[in-house]
N, C-alpha and C positions, 0 to 999 in steps of 0.2 A: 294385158294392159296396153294401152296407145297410151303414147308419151307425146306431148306438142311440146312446142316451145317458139318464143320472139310471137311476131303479130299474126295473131289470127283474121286476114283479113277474109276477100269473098274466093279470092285463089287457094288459100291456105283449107280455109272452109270446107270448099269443095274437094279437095284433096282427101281432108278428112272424112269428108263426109264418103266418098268412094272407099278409105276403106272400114270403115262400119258395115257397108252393103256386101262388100268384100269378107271379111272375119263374121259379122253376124255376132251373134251373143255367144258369148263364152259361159262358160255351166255354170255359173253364177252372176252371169247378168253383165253390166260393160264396166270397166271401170277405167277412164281417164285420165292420166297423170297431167294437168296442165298448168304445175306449180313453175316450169317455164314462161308460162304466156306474159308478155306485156303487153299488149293490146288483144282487146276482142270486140271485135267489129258484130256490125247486125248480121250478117252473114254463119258466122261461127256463133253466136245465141241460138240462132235456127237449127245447127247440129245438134246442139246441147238439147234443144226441145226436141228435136227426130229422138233423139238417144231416150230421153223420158217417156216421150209417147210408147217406144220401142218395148221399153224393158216392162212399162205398166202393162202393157199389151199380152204378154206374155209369164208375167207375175215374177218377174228377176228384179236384181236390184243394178241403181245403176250409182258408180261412186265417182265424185269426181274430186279429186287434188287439185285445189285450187288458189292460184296466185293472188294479189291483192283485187291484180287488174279483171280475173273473173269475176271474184268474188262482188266485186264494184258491179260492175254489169248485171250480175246475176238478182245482185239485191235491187236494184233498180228495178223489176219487171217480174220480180216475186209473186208482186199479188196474185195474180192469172197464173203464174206458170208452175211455183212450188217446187222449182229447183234448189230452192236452201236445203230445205231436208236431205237434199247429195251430200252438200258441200265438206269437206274435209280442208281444211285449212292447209297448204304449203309447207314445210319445212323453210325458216330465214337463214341464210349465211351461220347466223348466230347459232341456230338450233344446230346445224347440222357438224358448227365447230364444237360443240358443248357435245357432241355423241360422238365425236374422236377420242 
């Protein structure tokens, strides 16, 4: 699992995106943890779709843990791209004090 976190902007992006090219698909496909992220820039949408393209390409799945601030982004550009069907909602503060 790749864990991000704070602003995914086109620096962050590309970081990211080098290492997906780097690890490659893990046996069951990529899965995301970006219940950190507070900003997602058009740059890190663009990973999100390499990451979908990737994993359709290959018949994996790809999951992604997602902040409010993805989840915003994500739904915005839905139509074309079908990145909901990823989406796993974040754990809140709240959730993660109620599993202590």
């Amino acid at each position: 699992m790749i864990t991000v976190s704070g602003e995914v902007d086109i620096v962050a992006a590309d970081r990211i995106q080098d290492h997906l090219v780097r690890e490659g698909l893990g046996p069951d496909g990529i899965r995301l943890d970006l219940g950190g992220v507070t900003f997602m820039g058009v740059a890190g949408l663009a990973v999100l779709l390499h990451a979908a393209d990737l994993c359709r390409d290959h018949g994996m799945d790809l999951t992604l843990v997602a902040s409010p601030a993805v989840t915003r982004v994500v739904k915005l550009i839905d139509a074309t791209a079908g990145l909901v069907d990823h989406l796993i909602p974040a754990p809140t503060p709240s959730t993660v004090a109620d599993l202590r």
